[in-house]
C-alpha positions as CSV (number, residue, x, y, z in Angstrom):
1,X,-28.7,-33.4,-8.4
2,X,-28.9,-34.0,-4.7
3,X,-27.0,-31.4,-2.7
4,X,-28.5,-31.9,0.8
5,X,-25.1,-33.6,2.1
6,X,-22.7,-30.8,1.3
7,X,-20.1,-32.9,3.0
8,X,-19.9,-35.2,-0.3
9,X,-18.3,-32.2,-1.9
10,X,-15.5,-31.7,0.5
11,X,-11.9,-31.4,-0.5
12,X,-11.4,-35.0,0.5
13,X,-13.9,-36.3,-1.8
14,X,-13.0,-34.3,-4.7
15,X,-8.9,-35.7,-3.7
16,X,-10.6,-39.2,-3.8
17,X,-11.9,-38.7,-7.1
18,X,-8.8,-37.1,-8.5
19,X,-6.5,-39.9,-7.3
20,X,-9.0,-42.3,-9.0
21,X,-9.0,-40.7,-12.1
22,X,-5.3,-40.9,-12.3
23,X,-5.1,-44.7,-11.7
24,X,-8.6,-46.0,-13.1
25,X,-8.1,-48.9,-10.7
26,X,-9.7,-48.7,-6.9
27,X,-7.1,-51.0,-5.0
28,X,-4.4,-48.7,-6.2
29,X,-6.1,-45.8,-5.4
30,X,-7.1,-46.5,-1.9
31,X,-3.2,-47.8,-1.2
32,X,-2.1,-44.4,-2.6
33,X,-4.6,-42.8,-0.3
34,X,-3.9,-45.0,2.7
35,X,-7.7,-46.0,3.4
36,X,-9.8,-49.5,2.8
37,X,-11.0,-50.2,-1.4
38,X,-14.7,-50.7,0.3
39,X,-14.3,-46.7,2.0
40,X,-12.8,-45.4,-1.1
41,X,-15.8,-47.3,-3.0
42,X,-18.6,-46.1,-0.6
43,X,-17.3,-42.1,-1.3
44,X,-17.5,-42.4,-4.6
45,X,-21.0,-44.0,-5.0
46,X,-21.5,-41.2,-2.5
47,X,-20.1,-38.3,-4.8
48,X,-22.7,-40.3,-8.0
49,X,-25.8,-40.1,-6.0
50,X,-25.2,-36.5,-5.2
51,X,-24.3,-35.4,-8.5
52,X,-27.2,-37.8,-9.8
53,X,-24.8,-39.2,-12.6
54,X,-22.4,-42.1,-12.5
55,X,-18.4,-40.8,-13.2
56,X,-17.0,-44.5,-14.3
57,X,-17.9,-47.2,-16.2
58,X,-15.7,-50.5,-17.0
59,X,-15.4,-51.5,-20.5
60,X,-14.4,-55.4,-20.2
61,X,-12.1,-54.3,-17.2
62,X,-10.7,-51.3,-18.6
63,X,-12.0,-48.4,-15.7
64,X,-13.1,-45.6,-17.8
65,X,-14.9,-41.9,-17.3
66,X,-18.2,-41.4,-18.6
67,X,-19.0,-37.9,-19.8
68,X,-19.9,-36.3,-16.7
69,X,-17.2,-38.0,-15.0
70,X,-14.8,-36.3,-17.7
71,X,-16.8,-32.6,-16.9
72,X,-16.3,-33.6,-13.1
73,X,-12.4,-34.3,-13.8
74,X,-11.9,-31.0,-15.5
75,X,-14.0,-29.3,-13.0
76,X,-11.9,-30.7,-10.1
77,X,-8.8,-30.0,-11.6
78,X,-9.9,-26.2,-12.1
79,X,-10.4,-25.9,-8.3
80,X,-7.4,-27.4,-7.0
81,X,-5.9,-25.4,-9.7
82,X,-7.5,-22.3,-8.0
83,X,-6.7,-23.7,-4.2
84,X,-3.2,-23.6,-5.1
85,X,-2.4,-20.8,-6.7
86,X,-4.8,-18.8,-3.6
87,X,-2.2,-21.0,-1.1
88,X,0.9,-20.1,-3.0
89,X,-0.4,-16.2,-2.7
90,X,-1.4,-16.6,0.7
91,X,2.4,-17.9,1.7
92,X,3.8,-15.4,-0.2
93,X,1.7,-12.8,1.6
94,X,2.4,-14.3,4.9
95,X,6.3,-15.7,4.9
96,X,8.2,-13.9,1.8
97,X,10.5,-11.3,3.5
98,X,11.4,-10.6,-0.3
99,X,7.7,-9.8,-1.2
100,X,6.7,-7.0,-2.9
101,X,5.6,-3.8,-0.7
102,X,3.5,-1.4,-3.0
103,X,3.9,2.4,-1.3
104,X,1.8,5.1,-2.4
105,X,3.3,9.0,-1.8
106,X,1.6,12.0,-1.6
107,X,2.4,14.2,-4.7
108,X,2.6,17.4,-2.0
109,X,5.0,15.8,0.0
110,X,8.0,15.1,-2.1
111,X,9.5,11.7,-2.6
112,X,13.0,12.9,-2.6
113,X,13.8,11.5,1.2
114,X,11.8,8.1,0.4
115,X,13.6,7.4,-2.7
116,X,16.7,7.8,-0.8
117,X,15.3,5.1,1.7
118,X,13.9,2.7,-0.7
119,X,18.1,2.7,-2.5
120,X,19.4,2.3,1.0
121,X,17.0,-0.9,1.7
122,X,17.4,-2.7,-1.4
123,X,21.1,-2.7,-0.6
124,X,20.2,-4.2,2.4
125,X,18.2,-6.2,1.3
126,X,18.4,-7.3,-2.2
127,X,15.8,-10.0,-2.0
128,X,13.1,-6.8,-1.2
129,X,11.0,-5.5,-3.9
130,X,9.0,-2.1,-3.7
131,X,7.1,0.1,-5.6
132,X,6.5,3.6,-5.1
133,X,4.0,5.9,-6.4
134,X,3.3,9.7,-6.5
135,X,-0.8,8.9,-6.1
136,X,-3.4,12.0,-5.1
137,X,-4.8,11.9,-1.9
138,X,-7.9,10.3,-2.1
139,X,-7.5,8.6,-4.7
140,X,-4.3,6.6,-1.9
141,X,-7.2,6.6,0.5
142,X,-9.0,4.6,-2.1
143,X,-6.1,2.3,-3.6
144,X,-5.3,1.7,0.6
145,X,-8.9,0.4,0.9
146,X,-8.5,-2.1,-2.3
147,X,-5.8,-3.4,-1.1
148,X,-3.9,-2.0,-4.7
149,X,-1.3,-0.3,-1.8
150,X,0.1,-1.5,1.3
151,X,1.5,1.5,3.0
152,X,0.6,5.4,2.0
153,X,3.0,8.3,3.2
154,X,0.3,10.8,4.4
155,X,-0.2,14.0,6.2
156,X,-2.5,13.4,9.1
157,X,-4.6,13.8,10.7
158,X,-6.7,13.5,7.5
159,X,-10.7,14.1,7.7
160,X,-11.4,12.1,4.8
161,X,-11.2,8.7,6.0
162,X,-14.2,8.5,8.8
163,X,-13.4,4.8,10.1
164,X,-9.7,4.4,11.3
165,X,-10.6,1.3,13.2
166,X,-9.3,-0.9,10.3
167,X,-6.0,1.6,10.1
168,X,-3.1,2.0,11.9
169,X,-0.2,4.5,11.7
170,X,4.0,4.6,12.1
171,X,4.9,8.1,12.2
172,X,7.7,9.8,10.4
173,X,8.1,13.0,11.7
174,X,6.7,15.9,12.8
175,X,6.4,18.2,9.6
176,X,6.7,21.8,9.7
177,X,5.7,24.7,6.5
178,X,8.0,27.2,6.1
179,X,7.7,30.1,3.6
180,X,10.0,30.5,1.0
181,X,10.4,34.0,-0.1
182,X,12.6,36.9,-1.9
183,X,12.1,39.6,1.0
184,X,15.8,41.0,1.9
185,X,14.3,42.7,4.2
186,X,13.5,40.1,6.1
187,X,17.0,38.8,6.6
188,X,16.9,39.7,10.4
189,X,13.6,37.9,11.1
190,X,13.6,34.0,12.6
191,X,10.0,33.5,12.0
192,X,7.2,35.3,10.0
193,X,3.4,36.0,10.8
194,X,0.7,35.2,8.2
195,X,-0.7,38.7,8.4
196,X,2.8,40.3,7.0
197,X,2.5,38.0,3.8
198,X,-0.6,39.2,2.5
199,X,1.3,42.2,1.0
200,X,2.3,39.5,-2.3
201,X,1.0,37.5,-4.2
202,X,1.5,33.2,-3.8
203,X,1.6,30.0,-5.4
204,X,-0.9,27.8,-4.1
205,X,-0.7,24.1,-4.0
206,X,-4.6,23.0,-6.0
207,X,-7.8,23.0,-3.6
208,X,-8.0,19.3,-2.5
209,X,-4.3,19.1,-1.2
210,X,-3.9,18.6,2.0
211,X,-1.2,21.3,2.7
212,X,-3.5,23.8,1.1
213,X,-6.4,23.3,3.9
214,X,-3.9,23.4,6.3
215,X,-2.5,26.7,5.5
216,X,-5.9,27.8,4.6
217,X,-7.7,26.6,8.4
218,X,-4.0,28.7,9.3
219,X,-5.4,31.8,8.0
220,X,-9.1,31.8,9.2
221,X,-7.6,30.8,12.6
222,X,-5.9,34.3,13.0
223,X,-8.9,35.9,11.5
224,X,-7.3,36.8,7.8
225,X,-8.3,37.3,4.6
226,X,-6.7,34.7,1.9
227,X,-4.3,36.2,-0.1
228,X,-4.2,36.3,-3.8
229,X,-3.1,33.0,-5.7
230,X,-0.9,33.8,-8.8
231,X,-0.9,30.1,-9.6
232,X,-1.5,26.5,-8.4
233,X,1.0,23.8,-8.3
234,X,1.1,20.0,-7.1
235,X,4.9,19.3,-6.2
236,X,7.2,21.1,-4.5
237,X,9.8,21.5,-6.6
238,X,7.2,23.3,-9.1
239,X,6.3,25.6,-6.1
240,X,10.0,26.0,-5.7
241,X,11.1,27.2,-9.2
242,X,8.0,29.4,-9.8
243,X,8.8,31.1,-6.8
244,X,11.9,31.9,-7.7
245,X,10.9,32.6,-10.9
246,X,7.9,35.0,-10.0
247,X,8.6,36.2,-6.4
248,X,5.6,35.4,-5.4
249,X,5.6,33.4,-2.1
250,X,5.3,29.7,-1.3
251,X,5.0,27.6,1.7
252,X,6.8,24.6,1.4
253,X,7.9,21.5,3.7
254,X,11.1,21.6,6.0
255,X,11.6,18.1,4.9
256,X,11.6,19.1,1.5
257,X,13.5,22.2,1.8
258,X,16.4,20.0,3.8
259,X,16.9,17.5,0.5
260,X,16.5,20.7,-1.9
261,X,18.8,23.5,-1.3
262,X,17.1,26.6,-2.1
263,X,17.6,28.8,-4.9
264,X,19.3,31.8,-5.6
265,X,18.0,34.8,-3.5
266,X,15.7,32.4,-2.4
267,X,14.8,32.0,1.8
268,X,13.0,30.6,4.0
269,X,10.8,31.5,7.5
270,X,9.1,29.6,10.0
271,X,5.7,31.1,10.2
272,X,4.5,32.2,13.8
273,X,2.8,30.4,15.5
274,X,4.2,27.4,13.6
275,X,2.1,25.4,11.1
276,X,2.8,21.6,11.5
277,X,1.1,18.9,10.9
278,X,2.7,14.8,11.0
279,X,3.8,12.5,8.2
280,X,3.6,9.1,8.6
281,X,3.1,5.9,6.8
282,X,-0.8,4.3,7.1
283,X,-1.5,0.5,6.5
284,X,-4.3,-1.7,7.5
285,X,-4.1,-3.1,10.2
286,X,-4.0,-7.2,9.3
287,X,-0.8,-6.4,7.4
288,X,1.2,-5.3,10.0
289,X,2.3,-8.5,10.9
290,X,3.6,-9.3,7.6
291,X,7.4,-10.4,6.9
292,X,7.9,-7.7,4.1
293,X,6.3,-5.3,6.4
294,X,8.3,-5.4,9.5
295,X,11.4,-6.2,7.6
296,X,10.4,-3.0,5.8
297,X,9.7,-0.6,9.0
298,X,12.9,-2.0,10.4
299,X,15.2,-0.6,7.6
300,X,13.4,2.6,7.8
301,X,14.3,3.2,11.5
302,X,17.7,2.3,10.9
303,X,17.9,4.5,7.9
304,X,16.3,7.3,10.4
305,X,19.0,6.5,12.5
306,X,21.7,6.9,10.3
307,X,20.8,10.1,8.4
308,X,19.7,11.5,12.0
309,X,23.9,11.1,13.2
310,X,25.2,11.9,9.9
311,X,23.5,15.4,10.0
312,X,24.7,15.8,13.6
313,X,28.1,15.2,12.5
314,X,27.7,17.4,9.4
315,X,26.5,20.2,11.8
């Protein structure tokens, strides 16, 4: 086999010698294709030499294929096979407002709010698809990378992705921890220092969340001790109900706390100084210019919008 002109195995040629294989007859083929019988003649003897096998043979003048012209017809078909399904992907990727957007959600954060989003935009737009899933946080970094997810809802700024040059971020909102408690004695307090909850005992979310590093850089930044931790959970909603349950205390978001009325005997602090860190949806950045994906940002602000004047007229 002679592969030295690697032109011979262009797309052209191997449309030549599919068109060919359809008619069996040259003249046909080279008024199909639009081009002279001697050109169309001259690429195929072309395509023999460099495969070192001839692909036709004429029985009387019946045009047939010889073996390896039968292993080159099924070859061929495979690829265009393959070129068009990767071309009907790729137009899908690039044009299809409807296409499906995968979204990956921290399981700390609470998907209460994003559920609510994702009803609002497929009455909006019915043609949309998404997907969301409660995914652990490295494990979205990871899934992000593999393209598996399009967009992750994150806390940031996160240390565990080193290169952000490939990355780009929308934020959400500025998220604040508030600690949810049974202390009546505390009913004339607007805010609470870390130091004057190390008297009980709490409910932790587990050791690679990112809330729990941030409440834990909180207390080695005002110099204190840990306190104890009677449990770890990894929604909020458990944190919620064993805190109720127990007493002990929890620190949960304000987002979170807004879409899930407390429970009885149950309220909540700001801590001072305030522990916040921001939410936002990550993506890479050669999606952002996707149909699905601006449609998809677009019905998020105007969600924002709406739920942000609703609760100003509720107030």
């Amino acid at each position: 086999m002679n592969l030295g002109d690697k032109s011979i195995f262009s797309g052209k040629t191997l449309d030549y010698f599919s068109e060919l294989t359809e008619t069996m007859n040259y003249t046909q083929t080279a008024q199909k294709l639009g081009i002279s019988q001697p050109a169309l003649t001259q690429r195929i003897k072309k395509f023999e030499h460099a495969i070192g096998a001839p692909l036709f043979y004429f029985k009387g003048k019946e045009m047939r294929l010889t073996e390896a012209g039968e292993s080159m017809a099924r070859a061929t078909q495979s690829v265009q096979t393959i070129f068009k399904n990767a071309l009907d992907e790729i137009n899908s990727i690039e044009r299809e407002e409807s296409g499906h957007l995968k979204v990956g959600v921290l399981p700390s954060i609470g998907d209460e709010l994003f559920v609510e989003f994702l009803a609002y935009y497929h009455w909006k737009n019915s043609r949309g698809k998404v997907s969301l899933s409660i995914v652990p946080r490295e494990e979205l970094w990871e899934q992000l990378e593999k393209n598996q997810l399009d967009l992750a809802i994150l806390c940031l700024p996160d240390q565990i992705i080193k290169n952000w040059n490939r990355y780009a971020s929308k934020m959400i909102a500025k998220e604040e921890l508030f600690l949810i408690h049974q202390n009546d004695s505390w009913s004339d307090k607007s805010s609470i220092n870390l130091k004057e909850t190390l008297q009980n005992k709490w409910a932790f979310y587990p050791n690679k969340f990112y809330i729990n590093g941030t409440l834990k850089a909180s207390f080695v930044y005002q110099n204190l001790n840990f306190p104890e931790i009677s449990g770890y959970f990894s929604s909020p909603r458990q944190l919620q109900l064993f805190s109720q349950r127990s007493g002990h205390y929890t620190a949960l978001p304000k987002s979170y706390i807004d879409a899930n009325p407390l429970g009885e005997n149950q309220y909540m602090l700001p801590f001072d100084p305030p522990i916040t860190y921001n939410l936002a949806f990550v993506f890479k950045k050669d999606k952002a210019h996707l149909d699905r994906m601006k449609n998809f940002f677009l019905y998020f602000d105007k969600f924002s919008k709406e739920k942000e004047s609703a609760s100003r007229l509720k107030s």
